[in-house]
N, C-alpha and C positions, 0 to 999 in steps of 0.2 A: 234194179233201182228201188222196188216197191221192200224187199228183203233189208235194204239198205236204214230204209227209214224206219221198219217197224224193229228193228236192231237197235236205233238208234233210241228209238220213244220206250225198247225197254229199257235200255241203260239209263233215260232219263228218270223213267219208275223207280227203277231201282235204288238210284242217287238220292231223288226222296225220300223214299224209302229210310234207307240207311238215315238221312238226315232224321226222323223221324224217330228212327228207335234209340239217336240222340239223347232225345227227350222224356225217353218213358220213367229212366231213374228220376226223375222231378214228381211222380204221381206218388199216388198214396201207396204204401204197402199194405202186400195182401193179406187175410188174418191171420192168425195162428191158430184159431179153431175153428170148427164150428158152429160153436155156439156164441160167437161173438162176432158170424159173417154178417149180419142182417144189422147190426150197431155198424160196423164197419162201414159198409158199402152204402148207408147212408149220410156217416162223417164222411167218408171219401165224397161223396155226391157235393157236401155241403164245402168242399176245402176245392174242388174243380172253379165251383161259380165263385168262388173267394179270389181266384185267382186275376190279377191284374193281367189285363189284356197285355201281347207282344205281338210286334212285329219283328220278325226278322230277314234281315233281307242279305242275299246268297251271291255272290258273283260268281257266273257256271260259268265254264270256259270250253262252252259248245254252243252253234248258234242252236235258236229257237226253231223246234222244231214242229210239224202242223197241227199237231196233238197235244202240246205243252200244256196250253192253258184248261185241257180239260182234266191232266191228271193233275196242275198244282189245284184247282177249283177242289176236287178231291180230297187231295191231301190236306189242302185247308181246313175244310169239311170234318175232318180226321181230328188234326191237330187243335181246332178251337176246341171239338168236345174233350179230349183228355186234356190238354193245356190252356186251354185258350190263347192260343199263339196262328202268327199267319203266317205263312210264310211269303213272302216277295222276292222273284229270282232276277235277277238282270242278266240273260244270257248274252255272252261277249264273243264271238270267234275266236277261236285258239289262236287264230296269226296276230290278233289286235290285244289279244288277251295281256302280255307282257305291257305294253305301254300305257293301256287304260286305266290295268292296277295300278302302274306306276304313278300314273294320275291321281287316282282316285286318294290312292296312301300319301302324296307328297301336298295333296288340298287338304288333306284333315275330313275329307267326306268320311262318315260313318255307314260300315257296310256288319256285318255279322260274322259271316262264312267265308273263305276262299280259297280256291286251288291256289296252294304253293308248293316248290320245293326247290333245289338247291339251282336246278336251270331255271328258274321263274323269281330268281330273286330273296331266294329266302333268308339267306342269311346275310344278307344287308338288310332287309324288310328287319328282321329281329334285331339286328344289331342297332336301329336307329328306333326300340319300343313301338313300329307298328300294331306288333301284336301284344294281345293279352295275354300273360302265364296260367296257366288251367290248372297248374296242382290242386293250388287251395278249394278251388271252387270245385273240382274234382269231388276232393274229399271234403268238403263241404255238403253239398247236393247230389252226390254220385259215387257215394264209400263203395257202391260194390262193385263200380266197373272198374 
């Protein structure tokens, strides 16, 4: 049981995690010399605290598990210093996870993130503009991923 959970709190890690390396194409690039690191990395300093605070908030589609809140506390931690963003997760149990989204998407509530795929609704969820299209913003904010 004990193997069960700490399985689970890493995949929870990790899921942040990954959420997290989302975000790092949003920071500053790194220099091109060395002689321009120390100019740099203090406009990068200066473009961090410039940044307009976020919240984003995550529908996981795992319950909450007994460690959760010390690694989102963490990644919070992480994430305001590079972005200044927080994160906020609504954990849903996978069996209620189907209906809740269904909920969530058919009120208009505003969420960020969410598990979908083709058994969870996705292509109705797209077909009725649930979701946002990424290209643009992709290659906007994110030319090199």
């Amino acid at each position: 049981m004990k193997r069960k959970s700490i399985i689970k709190s890493l995949a929870l890690l990790i899921s942040a995690m990954m959420a997290a390396t989302c975000f790092t194409g949003c920071g500053a690039k790194a220099p091109a010399s060395a002689s321009t690191a120390t100019s740099t990395a203090a406009s990068a300093t200066e473009e961090k605290t410039e940044l307009e605070p976020v919240e984003l908030t995550w529908l996981l589609r795992i319950p909450e598990q007994p460690d959760a809140q010390a690694v989102l506390d963490e990644l919070n931690k992480r994430l305001k210093e590079e972005i200044n963003a927080t994160l906020k997760i609504q954990f849903i149990d996978a069996v209620a996870y189907p209906e809740k989204t269904k909920l969530k998407i058919s009120s208009g509530e505003e969420f960020d993130i969410m598990f979908t795929s083709a058994g969870y609704g996705f292509y109705d969820y797209a077909s009725k503009g649930a979701f946002v299209p990424l290209d643009e913003l992709l290659e906007k904010y994110a030319p090199k991923t």
